[in-house]
Backbone as numpy.savetxt, mean C-alpha at the origin, in Angstrom:
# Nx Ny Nz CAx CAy CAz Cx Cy Cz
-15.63 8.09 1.60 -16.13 7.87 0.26 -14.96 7.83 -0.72
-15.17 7.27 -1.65 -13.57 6.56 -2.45 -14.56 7.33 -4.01
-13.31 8.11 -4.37 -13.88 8.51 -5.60 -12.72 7.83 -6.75
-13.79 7.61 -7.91 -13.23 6.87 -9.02 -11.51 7.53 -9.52
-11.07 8.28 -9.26 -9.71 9.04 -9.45 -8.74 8.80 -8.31
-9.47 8.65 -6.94 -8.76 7.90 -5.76 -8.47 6.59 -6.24
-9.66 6.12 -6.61 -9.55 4.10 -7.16 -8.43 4.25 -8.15
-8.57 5.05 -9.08 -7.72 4.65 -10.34 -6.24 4.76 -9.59
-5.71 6.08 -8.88 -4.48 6.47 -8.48 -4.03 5.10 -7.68
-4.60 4.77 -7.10 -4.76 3.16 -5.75 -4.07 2.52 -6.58
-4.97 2.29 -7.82 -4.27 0.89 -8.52 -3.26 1.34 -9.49
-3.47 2.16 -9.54 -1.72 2.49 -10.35 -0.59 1.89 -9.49
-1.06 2.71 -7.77 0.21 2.76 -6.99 0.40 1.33 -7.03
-0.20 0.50 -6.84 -0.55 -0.74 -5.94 0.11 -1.90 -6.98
-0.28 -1.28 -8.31 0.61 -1.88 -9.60 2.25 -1.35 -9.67
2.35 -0.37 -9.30 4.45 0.17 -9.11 4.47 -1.00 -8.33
3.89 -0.44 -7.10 4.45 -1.51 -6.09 4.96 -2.92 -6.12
4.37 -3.57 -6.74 4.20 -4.45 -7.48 4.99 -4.78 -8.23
5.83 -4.02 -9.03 7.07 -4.22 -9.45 8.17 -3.79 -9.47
8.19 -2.69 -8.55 9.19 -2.57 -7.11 9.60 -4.10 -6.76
8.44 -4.53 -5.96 8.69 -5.59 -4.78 8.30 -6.83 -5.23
8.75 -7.15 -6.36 7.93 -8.80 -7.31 7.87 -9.82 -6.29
8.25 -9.94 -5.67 8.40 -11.02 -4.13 7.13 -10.82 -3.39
6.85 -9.79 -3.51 5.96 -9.13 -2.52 4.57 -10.05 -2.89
3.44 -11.13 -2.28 2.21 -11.23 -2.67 1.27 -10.14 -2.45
0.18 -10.06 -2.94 -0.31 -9.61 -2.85 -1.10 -8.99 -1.63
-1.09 -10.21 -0.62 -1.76 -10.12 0.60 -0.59 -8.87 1.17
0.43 -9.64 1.36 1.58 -8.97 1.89 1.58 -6.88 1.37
1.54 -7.26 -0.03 1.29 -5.60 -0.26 0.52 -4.87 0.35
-0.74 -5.41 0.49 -1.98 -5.02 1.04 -1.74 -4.30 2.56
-1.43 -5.70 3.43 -0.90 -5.42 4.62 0.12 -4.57 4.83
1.21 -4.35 4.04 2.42 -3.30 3.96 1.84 -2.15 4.38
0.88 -1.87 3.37 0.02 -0.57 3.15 -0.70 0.38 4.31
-1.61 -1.02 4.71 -2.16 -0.93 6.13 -1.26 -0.66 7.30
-0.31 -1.27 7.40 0.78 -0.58 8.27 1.14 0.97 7.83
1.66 0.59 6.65 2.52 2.50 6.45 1.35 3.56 7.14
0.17 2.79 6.64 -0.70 3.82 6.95 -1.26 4.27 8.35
-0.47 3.01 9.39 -0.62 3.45 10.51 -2.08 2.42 11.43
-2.26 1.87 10.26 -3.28 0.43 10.52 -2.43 -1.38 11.08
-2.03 -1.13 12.52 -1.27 -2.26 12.23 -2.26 -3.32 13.26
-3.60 -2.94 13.96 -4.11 -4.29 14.18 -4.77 -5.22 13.06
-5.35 -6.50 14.00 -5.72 -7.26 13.21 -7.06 -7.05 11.91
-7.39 -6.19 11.78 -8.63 -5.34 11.09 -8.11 -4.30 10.20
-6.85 -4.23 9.98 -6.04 -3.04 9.80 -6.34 -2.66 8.36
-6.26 -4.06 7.52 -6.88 -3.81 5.62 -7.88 -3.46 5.69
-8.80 -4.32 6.15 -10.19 -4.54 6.21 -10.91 -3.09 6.38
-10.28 -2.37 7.57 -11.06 -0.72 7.69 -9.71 0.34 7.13
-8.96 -0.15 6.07 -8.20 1.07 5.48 -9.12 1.59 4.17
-8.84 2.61 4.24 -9.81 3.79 3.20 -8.58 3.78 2.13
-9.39 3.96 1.23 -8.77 4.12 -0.12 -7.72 5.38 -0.01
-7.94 6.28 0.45 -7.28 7.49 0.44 -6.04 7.64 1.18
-6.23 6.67 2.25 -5.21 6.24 3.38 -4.27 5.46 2.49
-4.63 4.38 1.84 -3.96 3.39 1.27 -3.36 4.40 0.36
-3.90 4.96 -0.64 -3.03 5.84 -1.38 -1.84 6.43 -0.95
-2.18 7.10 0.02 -1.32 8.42 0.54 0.17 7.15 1.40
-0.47 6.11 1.90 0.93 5.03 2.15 1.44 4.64 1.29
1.09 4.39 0.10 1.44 4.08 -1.37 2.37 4.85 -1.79
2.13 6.02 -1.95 2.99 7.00 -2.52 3.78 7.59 -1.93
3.90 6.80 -0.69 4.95 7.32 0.85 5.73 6.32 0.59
5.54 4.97 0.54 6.31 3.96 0.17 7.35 3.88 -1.33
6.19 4.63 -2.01 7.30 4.83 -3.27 7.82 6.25 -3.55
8.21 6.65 -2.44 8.72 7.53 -2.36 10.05 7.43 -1.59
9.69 6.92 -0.82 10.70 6.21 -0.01 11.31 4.49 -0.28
11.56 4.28 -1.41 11.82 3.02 -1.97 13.14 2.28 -1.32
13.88 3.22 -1.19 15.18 2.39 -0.21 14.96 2.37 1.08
14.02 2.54 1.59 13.80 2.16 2.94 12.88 1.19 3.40
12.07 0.56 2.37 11.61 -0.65 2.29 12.31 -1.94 2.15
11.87 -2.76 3.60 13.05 -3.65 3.04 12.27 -5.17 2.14
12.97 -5.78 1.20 12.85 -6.97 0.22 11.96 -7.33 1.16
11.81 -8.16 2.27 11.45 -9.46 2.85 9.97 -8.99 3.22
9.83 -7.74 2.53 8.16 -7.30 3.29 7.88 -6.52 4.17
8.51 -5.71 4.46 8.28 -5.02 5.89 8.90 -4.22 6.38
């Protein structure tokens, strides 16, 4: 269950990210996410939870030099 304070934190992160990685599309962010989070088959966005996506979000920008430019 995705509560409205999970949603809001999501799109904050999802907006850094975003300009962190201006290269980055959108799809591509998405999918980033789904990986960090440990979602790397083909279904991997599709069944990531908001909370998951968060918690890769804020792992990713936390870890900003270890992301590399090209996506991945």
């Amino acid at each position: 269950m995705t509560t409205e304070s999970t949603r809001s934190e999501l799109l904050d992160a999802i907006a850094e990210l975003g300009r962190e990685h201006p290269n980055w599309r959108l799809g591509q962010l998405l999918s980033n996410l789904a990986m960090a989070a440990g979602r790397r088959d083909a279904g991997g966005v599709w069944e990531l939870e908001d909370h998951e996506a968060l918690a890769a979000a804020q792992h990713l920008l936390q870890h900003r030099a270890a992301v590399p430019e090209g996506g991945g």
